[in-house]
C-alpha positions in Angstrom: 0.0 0.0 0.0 1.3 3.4 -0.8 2.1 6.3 1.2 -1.3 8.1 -0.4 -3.5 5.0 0.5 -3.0 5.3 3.7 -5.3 8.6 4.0 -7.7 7.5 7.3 -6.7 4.4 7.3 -3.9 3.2 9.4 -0.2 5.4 9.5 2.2 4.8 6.5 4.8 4.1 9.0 3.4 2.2 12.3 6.5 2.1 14.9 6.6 2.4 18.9 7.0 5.4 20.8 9.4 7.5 18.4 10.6 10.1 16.7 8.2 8.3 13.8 5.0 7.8 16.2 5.3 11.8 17.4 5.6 12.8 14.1 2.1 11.3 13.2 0.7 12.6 16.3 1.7 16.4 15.8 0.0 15.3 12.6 -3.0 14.5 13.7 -3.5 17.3 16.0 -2.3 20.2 13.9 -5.2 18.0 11.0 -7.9 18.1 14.1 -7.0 21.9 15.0 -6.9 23.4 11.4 -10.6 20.7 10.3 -12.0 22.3 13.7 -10.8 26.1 12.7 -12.4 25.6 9.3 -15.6 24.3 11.1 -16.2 26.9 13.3 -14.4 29.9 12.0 -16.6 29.2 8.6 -19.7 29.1 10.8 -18.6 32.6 12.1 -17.9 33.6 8.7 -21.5 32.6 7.0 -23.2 34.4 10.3 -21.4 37.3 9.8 -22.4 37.4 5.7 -25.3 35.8 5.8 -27.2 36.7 9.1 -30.8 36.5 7.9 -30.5 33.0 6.1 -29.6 30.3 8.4 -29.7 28.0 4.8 -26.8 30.0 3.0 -25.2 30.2 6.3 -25.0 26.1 6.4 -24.4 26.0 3.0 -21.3 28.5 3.3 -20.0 26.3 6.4 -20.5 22.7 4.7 -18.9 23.9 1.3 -15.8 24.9 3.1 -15.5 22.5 5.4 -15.6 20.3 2.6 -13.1 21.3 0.8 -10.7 21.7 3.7 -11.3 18.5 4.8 -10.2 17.4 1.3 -7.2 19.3 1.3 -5.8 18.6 5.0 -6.2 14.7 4.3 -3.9 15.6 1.0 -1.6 17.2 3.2 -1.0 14.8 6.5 -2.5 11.7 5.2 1.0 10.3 4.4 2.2 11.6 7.8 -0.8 10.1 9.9 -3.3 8.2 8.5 -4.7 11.7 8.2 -7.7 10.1 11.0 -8.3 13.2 12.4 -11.1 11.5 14.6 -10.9 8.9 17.6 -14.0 6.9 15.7 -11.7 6.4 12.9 -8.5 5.2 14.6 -10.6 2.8 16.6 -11.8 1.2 13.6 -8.6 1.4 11.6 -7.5 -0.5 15.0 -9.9 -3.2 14.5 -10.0 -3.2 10.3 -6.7 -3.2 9.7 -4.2 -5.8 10.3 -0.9 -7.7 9.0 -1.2 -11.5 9.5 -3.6 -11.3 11.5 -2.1 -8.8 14.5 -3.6 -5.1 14.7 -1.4 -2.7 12.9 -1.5 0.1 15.3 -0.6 -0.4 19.0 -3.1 0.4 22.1 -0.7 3.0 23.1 -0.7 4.6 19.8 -4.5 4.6 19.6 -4.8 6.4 22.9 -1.7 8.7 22.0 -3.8 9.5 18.6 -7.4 10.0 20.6 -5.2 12.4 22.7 -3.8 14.1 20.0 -7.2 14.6 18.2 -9.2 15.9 21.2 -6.6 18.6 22.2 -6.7 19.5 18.4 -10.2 20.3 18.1 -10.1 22.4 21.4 -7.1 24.5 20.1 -8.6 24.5 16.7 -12.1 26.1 18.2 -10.3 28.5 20.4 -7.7 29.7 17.4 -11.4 30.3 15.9 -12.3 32.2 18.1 -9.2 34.3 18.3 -9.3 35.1 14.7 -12.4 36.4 14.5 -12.3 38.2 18.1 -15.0 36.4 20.0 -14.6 35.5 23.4 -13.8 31.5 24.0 -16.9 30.7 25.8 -18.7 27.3 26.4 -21.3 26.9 24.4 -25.0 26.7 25.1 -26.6 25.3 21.6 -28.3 22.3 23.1 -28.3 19.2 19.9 -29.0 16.2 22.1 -32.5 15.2 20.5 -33.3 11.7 20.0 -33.5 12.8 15.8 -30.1 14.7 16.3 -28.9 11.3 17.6 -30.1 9.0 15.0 -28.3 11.5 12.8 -25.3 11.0 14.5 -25.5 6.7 13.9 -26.5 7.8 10.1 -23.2 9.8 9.5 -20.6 7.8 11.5 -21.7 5.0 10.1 -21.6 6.2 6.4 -18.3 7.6 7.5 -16.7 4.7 8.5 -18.4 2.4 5.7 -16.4 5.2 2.6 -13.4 4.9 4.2 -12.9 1.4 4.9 -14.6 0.5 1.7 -12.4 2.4 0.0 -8.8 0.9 1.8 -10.1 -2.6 1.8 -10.7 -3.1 -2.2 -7.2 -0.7 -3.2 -8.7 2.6 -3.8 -7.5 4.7 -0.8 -6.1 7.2 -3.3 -9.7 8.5 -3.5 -10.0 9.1 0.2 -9.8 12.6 0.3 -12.4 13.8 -2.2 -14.8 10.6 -1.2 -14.7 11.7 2.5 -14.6 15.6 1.7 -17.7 14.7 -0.1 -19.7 12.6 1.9 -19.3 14.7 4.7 -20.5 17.9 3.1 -23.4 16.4 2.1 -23.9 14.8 5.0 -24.3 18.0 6.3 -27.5 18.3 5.0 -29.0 15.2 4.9 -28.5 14.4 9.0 -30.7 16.5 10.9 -27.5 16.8 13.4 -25.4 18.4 10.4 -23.2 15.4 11.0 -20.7 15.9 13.5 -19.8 12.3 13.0 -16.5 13.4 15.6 -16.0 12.6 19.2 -12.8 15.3 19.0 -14.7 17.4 17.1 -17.9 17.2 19.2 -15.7 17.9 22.6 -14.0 20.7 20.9 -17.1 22.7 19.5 -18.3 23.1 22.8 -15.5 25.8 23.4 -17.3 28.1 20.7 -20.9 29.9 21.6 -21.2 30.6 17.7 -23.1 29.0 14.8 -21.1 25.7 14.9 -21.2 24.9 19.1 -22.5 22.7 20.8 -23.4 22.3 24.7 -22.0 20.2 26.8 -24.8 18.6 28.1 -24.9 17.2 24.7 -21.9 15.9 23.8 -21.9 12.7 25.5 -24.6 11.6 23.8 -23.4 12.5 20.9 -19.9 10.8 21.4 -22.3 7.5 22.3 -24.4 7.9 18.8 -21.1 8.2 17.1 -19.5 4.9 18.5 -22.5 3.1 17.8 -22.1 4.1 14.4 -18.6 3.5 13.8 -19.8 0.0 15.4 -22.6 0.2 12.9 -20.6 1.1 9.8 -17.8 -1.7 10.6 -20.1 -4.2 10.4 -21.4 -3.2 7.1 -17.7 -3.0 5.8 -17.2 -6.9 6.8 -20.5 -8.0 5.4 -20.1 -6.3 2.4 -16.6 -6.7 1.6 -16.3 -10.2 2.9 -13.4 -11.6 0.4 -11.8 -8.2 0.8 -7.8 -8.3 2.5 -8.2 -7.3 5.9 -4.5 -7.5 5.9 -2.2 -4.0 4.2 -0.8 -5.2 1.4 2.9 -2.9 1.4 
């Protein structure tokens, strides 16, 4: 597998606690921080120019999250994986393998979740800072049993492009496929598909268009691990003769 189809899947270059290992981790929290930026400082953005029309306003925050996400998976994919969410390194933990033994360590998972989550919470409050509103917890409750089911929806599809996607050799089309499904997943999930336990925890540090309340983010980190659970399951049923083994 090349260096390119390793975008969300597992790291080009899986080794033990290294120079190699922190090199994917400053990775995958400058991808978090900069995709959590985009998210909320484009929500700032489309209230600011669109304050009347909450539509245009989501359409102005899914189009250039988007295309960010597109472009940061370009960028640090070779470096990391280019996960950028704890739902995704979990999976990649339990998808991928060589003969038969996980390809990424506990250790490196939990270095990665840590990674991520302190990402999206510097990425919210650099935000923030660029567009000169306070950092302040926000109080946009989401935590509706429809916002949930949303939540299953969009992990799930998540996980189901990616891994579809790694397992039959086309990882090379990670980046656009992803970028893709998640802006339009923004509209077709009445939660505007967070489909990100990092992400979820680190919009709460933004009271603007793209926050969400505390009180609601465990329920939302729940919804998304059932549907990373969800969209694994459809991966193996549907790609049963698939190599769950990299193939270097």
């Amino acid at each position: 597998m090349s260096h390119t189809d390793t975008a969300l899947g597992t790291p080009a270059d899986e080794v033990p606690l290294t120079t190699g290992l922190v090199r994917q981790l400053v990775a995958e929290l400058l991808g978090t921080a900069l995709l959590v930026a985009v998210v909320v400082g484009s929500g700032i953005a489309a209230t600011t120019l669109s304050p009347t029309d909450v539509g245009i306003q989501l359409l102005e925050n899914s189009l250039t999250t988007a295309l960010a996400l597109v472009v940061l998976i370009l960028a640090l994919g070779p470096v990391s994986g280019a996960h950028f969410n704890p739902v995704v390194t979990l999976a990649s933990r339990v998808a991928d393998r060589r003969d038969g033994v996980p390809t990424m360590a506990p250790l490196a998972v939990l270095a990665y979740v840590v990674a991520q989550v302190v990402g999206a919470i510097g990425g919210a409050v650099l935000a923030n800072v660029m567009f000169d509103v306070p950092t302040e917890i926000s109080t946009h409750h989401r935590a509706t049993g429809p916002h949930l089911l949303g939540e299953v929806v969009a992990t799930a599809g998540l996980v189901l492009v990616i891994f579809a996607l790694t397992r039959t050799g086309r990882g090379v089309l990670a980046a656009p496929a992803v970028g893709a499904y998640i802006g339009a997943a923004y509209w077709f999930t009445s939660s505007t598909s967070f489909a990100n336990p990092a992400v979820s925890v680190g919009r709460m540090f933004s009271d603007t268009f793209a926050g969400i309340a505390p009180a609601s983010v465990p329920a939302f980190v729940v919804a998304q691990v059932v549907g990373g659970l969800v969209g694994l399951v459809l991966v193996v049923y549907l790609y049963p003769n698939a190599p769950a083994d990299r193939q270097d």
